[in-house]
C-alpha positions as semicolon CSV with decimal commas, in nm:
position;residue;x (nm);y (nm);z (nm)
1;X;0,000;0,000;0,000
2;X;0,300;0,261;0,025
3;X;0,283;0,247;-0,359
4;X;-0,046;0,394;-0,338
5;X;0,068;0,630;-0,048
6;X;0,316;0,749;-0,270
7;X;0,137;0,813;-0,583
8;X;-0,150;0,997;-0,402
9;X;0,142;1,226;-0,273
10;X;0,285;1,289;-0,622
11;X;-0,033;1,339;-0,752
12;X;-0,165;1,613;-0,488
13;X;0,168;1,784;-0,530
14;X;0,164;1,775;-0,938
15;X;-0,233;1,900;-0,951
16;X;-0,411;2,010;-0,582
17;X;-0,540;1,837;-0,347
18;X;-0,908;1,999;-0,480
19;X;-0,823;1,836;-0,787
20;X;-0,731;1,491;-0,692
21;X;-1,011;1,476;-0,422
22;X;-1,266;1,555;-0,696
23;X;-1,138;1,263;-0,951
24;X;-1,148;1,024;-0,627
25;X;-1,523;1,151;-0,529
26;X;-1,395;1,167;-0,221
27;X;-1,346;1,490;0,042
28;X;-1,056;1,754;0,071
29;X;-1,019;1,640;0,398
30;X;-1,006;1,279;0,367
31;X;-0,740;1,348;0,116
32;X;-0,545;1,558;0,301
33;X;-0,593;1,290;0,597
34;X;-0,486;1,005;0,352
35;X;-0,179;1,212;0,309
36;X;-0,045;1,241;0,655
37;X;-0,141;0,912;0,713
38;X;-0,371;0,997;1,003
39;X;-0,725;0,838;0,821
40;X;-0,771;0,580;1,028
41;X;-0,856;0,304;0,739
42;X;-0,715;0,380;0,391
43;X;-0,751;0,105;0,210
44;X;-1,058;0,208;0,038
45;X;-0,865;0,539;-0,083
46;X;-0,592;0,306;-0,199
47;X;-0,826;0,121;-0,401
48;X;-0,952;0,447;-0,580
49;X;-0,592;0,555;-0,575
50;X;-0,469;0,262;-0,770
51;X;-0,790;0,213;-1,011
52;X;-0,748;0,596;-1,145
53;X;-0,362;0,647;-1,100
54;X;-0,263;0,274;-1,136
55;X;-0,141;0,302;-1,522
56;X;0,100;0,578;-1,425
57;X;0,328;0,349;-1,225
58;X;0,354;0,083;-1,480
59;X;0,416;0,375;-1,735
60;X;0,707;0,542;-1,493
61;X;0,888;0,195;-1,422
62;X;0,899;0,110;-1,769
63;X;1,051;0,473;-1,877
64;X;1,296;0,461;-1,595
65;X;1,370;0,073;-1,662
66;X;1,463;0,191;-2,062
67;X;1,641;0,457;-1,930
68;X;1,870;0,294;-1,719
69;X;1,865;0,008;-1,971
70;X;2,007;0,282;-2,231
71;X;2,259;0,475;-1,992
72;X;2,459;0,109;-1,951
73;X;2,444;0,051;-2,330
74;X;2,658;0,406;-2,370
C-alpha cells in the first residue's frame, strides 16, 4: 500500500489536493488525511488511488527501466 501512499502524494503535489479529491469523489479532507497518514482506514482510498492512478506506475517503471537500460548501453 506505500505504492499507493506514494502516488496519491505525487499526484496532490503535481495537480491540488481539490483536484485529486474531486477525480477520487472523495473529500478535501479525507485526502489531506490520507496524506499524513492519520485516516484511520485507507484502504478504500488506496483502491480508488490505484484504479485511477494505477497506469502511471507501470508507465514510470517502464521509462525509468529503458532509461537505465540505455545509460549502460553508452
Amino acid at each position: 500500500m506505500a505504492e499507493e501512499l506514494e502516488l496519491l502524494k505525487l499526484e496532490v503535489e503535481r495537480k491540488s489536493m481539490g483536484i485529486v479529491a474531486k477525480e477520487l469523489k472523495v473529500s478535501k479532507a479525507t485526502v489531506s488525511l490520507v496524506v499524513r497518514e492519520k485516516y484511520p482506514n485507507p484502504y478504500k482510498i488506496y483502491t480508488k488511488v490505484k484504479e485511477r492512478y494505477g497506469q502511471k506506475i507501470i508507465g514510470a517503471n517502464a521509462k525509468a527501466d529503458a532509461i537505465s537500460l540505455f545509460k549502460e548501453l553508452i
